[in-house]
C-alpha positions in Angstrom: 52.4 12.1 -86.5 52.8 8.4 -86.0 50.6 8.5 -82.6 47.9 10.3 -84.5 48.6 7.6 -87.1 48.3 4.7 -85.0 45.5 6.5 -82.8 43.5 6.4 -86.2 44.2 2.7 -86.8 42.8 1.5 -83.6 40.0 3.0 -83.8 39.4 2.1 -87.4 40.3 -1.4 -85.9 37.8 -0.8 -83.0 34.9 0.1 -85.6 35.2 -2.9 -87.8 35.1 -5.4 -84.9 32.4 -4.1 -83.6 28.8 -6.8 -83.4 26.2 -5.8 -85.2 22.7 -7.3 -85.2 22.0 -9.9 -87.8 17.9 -9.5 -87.0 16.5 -7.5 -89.0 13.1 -5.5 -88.2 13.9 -6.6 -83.8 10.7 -6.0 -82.0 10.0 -7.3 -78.5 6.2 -5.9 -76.9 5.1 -6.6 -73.6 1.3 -6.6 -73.6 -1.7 -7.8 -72.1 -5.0 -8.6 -73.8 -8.7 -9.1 -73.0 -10.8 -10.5 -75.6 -10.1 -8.9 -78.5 -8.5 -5.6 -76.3 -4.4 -5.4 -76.8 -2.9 -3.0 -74.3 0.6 -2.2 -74.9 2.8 -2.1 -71.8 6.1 -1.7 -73.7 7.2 -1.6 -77.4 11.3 -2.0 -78.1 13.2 -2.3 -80.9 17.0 -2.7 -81.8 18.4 -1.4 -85.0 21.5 -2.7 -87.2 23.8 -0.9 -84.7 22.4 -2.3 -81.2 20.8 0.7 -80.2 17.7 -0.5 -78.3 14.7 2.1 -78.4 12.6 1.7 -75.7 8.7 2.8 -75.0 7.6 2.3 -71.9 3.8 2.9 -70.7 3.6 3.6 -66.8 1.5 4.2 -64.5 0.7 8.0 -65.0 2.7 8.3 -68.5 4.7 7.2 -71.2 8.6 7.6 -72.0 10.9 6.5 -74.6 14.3 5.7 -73.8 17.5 4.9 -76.3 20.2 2.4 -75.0 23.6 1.1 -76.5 23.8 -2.9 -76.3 27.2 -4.0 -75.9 29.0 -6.1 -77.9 28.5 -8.6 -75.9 24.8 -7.9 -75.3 24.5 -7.6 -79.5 26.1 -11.7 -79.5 23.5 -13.2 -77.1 20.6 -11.7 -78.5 22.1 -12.8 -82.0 21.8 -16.6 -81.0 18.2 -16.1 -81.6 19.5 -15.9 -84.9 20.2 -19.8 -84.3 17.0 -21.1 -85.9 13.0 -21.1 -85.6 11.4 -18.9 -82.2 9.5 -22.5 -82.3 12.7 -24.2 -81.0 12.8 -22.1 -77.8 9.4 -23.2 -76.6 10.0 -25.6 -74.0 6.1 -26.3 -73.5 3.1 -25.2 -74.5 1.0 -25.9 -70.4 1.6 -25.1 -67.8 2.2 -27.8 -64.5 -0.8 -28.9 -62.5 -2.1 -26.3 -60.0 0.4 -23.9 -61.9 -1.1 -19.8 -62.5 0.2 -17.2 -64.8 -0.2 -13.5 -63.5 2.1 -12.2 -65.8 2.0 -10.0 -69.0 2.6 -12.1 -72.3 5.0 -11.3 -74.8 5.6 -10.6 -78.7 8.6 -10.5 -80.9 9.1 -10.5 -84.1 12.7 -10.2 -86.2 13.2 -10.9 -89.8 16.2 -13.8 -90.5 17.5 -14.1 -94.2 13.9 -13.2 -95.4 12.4 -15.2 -93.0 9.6 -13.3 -90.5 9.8 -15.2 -87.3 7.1 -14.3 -84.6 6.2 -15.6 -81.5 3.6 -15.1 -78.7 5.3 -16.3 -75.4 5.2 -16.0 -71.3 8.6 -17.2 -69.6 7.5 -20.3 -68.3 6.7 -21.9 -72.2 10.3 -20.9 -73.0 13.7 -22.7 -72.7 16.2 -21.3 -70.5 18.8 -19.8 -73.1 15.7 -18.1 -75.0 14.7 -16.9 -71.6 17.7 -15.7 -70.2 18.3 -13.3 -73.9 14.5 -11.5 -72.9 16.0 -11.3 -69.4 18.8 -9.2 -70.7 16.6 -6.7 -72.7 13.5 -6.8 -70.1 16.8 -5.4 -67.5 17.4 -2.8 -70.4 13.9 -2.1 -71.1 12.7 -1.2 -67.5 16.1 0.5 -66.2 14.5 3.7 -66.7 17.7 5.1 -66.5 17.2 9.2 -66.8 20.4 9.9 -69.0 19.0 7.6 -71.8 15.7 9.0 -72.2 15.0 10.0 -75.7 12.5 11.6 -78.3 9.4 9.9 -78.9 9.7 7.8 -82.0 7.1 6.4 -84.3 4.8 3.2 -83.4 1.9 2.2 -85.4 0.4 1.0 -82.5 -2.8 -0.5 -85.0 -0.3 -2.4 -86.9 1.1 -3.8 -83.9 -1.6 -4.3 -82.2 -3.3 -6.3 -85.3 0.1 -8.4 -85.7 -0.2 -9.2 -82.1 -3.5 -10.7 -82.5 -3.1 -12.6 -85.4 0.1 -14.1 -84.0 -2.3 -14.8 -80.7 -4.2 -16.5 -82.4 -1.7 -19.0 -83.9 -0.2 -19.1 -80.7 -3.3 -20.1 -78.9 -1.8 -22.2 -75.9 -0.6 -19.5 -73.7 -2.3 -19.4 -70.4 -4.8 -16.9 -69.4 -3.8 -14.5 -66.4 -5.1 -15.3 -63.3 -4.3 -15.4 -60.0 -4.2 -18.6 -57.5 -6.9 -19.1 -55.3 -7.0 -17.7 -51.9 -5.2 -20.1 -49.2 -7.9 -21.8 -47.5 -7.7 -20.7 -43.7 
C-alpha cells in the first residue's frame, strides 16, 4: 500500500511540473506566394499541452502528423512569449549580392490578449528567434511514421487571407529568386 501510495504521488508530482504552452492559438505556416496565389506547404499548430499537429503537403500528397514537445522543447518555444515577434527581426534586406530561394514563413500566437503575427524568412530574424523555428521545422518535417495522425481541420481561406494581409504589412521580405548563373 505505501508503494502504490507513493507511486501515485510522483506521478501526481510529475503532472503538475509539467510546461505547458503560455501561447495561445500557436500557428507556424510555411508557404510560398505568387502575386496574390498563397500555396501552403505546411500548417502546424501546438495546443495548451505541447502537442504539435503537423500538415505537411508533399510532393504527391498530404499527411498530418501529431508530436509531443518536451518539456524542454515547450520552454524554448515559450521565450517567444518574451515580447513583440517585431523584436526578433534582425533586418528587414538582405546584404549586397544576397538571394532568397527559400519558402517564407507565418506565425501567429495570441499573448495575454495580444495577436502577434509575423511574416518572416530566416535570414530577417535574430538568432534565438531562429534557432526556436529550427526546433519545430526538425519536428515538422521528421515525418516520422509512428506519429502520423487523422487529418484535422484547416480553414485553409482563412489562413490563406491572414497570410496576405500580414504580407502585406510585412512588405520587406525578399522575393524568391535564384542567383545568377556563374559566368564561365
Amino acid at each position: 500500500m505505501k508503494n502504490l501510495l507513493l507511486f501515485f504521488a510522483l506521478i501526481l508530482s510529475l503532472a503538475l511540473s509539467a510546461q505547458k504552452i503560455k501561447l495561445k492559438d500557436f500557428k507556424l505556416v510555411v508557404y510560398d506566394i505568387e502575386t496574390k496565389n498563397v500555396s501552403v506547404l505546411s500548417y502546424s499548430i501546438i495546443d495548451e499541452n505541447g502537442v504539435l499537429k503537423v500538415y505537411l503537403k508533399r510532393y504527391k500528397d498530404t499527411v498530418f502528423y501529431s508530436y509531443q514537445l518536451t518539456n524542454e522543447e515547450i520552454e524554448k518555444v515559450n521565450q517567444l512569449f518574451s515580447g513583440s515577434l517585431q523584436n526578433f527581426v534582425a533586418s528587414k534586406e538582405l546584404e549586397k549580392s544576397s538571394y532568397y530561394a527559400g519558402n517564407r514563413n507565418y506565425i501567429n500566437f495570441k499573448v495575454k490578449n495580444n495577436n502577434e503575427k509575423l511574416c518572416f524568412v530566416p535570414p530577417f530574424m535574430n538568432a534565438k528567434f531562429n534557432e526556436i523555428i529550427d526546433l519545430l521545422k526538425e519536428k515538422i518535417y521528421k515525418q516520422d511514421e509512428s506519429a502520423k495522425t487523422s487529418e484535422f481541420k484547416i480553414d485553409f481561406e482563412k489562413v490563406k487571407n491572414e497570410i496576405l494581409k500580414q504580407n502585406e504589412i510585412d512588405n520587406y521580405l525578399p522575393k524568391k529568386e535564384s542567383p545568377p548563373p556563374m559566368k564561365k
